[in-house]
C-alpha positions in Angstrom: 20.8 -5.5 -8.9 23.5 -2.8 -9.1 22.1 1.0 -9.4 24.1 3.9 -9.8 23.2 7.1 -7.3 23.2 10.9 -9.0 26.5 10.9 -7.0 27.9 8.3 -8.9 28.3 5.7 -6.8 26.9 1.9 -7.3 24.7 0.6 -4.9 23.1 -2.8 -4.4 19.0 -3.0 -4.2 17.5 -6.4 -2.4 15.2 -7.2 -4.6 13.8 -9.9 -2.5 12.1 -7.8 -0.5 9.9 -6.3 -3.2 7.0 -8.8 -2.7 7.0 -7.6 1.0 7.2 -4.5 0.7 4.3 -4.4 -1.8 2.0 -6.8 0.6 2.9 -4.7 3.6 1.4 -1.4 1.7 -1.2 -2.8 -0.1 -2.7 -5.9 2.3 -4.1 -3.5 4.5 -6.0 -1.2 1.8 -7.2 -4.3 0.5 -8.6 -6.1 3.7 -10.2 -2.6 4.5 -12.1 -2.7 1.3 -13.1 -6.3 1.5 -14.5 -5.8 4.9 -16.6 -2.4 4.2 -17.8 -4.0 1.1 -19.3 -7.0 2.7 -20.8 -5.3 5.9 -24.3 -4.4 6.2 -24.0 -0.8 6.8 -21.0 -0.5 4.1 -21.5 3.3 3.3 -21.6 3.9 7.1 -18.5 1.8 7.7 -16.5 3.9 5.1 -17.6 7.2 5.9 -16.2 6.8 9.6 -13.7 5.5 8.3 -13.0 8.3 6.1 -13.7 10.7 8.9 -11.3 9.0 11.1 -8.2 9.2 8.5 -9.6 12.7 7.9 -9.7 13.5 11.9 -6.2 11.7 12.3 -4.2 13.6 9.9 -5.9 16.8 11.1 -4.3 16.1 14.1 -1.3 14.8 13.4 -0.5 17.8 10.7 -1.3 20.5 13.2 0.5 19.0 16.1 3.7 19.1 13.8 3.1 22.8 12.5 2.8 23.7 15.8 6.2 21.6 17.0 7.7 23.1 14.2 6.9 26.8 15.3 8.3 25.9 19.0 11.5 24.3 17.4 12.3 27.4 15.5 11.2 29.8 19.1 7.9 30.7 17.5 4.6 30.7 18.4 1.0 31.0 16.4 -0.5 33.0 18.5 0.4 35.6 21.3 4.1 36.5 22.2 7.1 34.4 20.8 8.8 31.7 23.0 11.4 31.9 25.0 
């Protein structure tokens, strides 16, 4: 399949890899849901599973603001880096 960039140039898309692409995003959503559905303590599953995602991207977002502010010499709190 031929596409042409806002550049103007024509690129080729693999389409072949599609199907994987879409199984590699999706299978894990869906294998999550199956399992927390068919546990005994389902709501319990999912809400520490939620809180988990929830406590990982807490994480993860701060630790890159805060990377961020030392990459550009600042600091959140207290004097600037140096």
């Amino acid at each position: 399949m031929l596409l042409q960039a806002t550049s103007g140039r024509l690129g080729i898309v693999n389409t072949g890899i599609l199907p994987l692409a879409i199984t590699m995003m999706a299978g894990p959503q869906i294998m999550s849901a199956i399992v927390f559905v068919t546990s005994e303590r389902a709501v319990k599953n999912s809400t520490a599973f939620v809180l988990g995602v929830l406590l990982a991207t807490t994480i993860g977002v701060a630790a890159l603001g805060r990377a961020a502010f030392a990459a550009r010499g600042q600091c959140l709190i207290g004097r600037p880096l140096r």
